[in-house]
C-alpha positions in Angstrom: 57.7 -88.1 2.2 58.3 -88.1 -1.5 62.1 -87.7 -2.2 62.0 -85.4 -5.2 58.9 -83.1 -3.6 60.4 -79.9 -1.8 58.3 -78.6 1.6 56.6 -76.0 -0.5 55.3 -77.9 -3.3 53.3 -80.8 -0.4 52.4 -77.8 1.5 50.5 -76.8 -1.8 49.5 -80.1 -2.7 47.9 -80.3 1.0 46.1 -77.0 0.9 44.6 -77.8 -2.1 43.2 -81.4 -0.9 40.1 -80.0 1.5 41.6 -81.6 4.2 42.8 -78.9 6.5 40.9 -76.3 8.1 44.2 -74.3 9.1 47.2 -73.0 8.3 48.7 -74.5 11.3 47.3 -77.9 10.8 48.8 -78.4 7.5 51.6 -77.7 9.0 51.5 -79.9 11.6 51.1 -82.8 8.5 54.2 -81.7 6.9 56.3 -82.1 9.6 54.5 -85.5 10.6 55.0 -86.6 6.7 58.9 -85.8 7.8 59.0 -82.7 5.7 60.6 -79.5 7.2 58.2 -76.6 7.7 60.9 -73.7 8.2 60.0 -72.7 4.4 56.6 -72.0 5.5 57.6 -68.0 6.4 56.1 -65.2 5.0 53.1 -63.7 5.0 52.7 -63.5 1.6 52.9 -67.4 1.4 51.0 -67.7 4.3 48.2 -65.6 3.1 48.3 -67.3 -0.2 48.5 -71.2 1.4 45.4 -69.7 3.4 43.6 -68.8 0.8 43.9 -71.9 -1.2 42.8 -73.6 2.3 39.6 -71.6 2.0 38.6 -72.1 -1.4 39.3 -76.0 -0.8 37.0 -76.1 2.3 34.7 -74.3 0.1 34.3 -76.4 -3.0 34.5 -79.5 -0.6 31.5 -77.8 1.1 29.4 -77.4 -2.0 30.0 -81.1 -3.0 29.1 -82.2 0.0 25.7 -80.4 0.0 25.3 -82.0 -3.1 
């Protein structure tokens, strides 16, 4: 866990990396980094940490065909 990085701004960070698959896996990682996942409510911010998700497992999809 990074001391000056809020919940919100790794949950981005991680969404954006290609590593997760899910919402709920991400999730899982913050709280095992030892980051607090209660500001992960909304669906708005859900929707919008899914989508990021999505277009990560996408462009990690094209490279790898590549």
């Amino acid at each position: 866990m990074e001391a000056n990085k809020s919940p919100l701004e790794r949950a981005f960070e991680l969404a954006r990396s290609g590593q997760f698959v899910t919402l709920s896996s991400l999730v899982q990682r913050l709280s095992w980094e030892g980051y607090s996942s209660t500001q992960i409510e909304g669906p708005q911010l859900k929707k919008q940490l899914n989508a990021i998700i999505q277009a990560a497992q996408a462009e990690k999809a094209k490279v790898d065909a590549q």
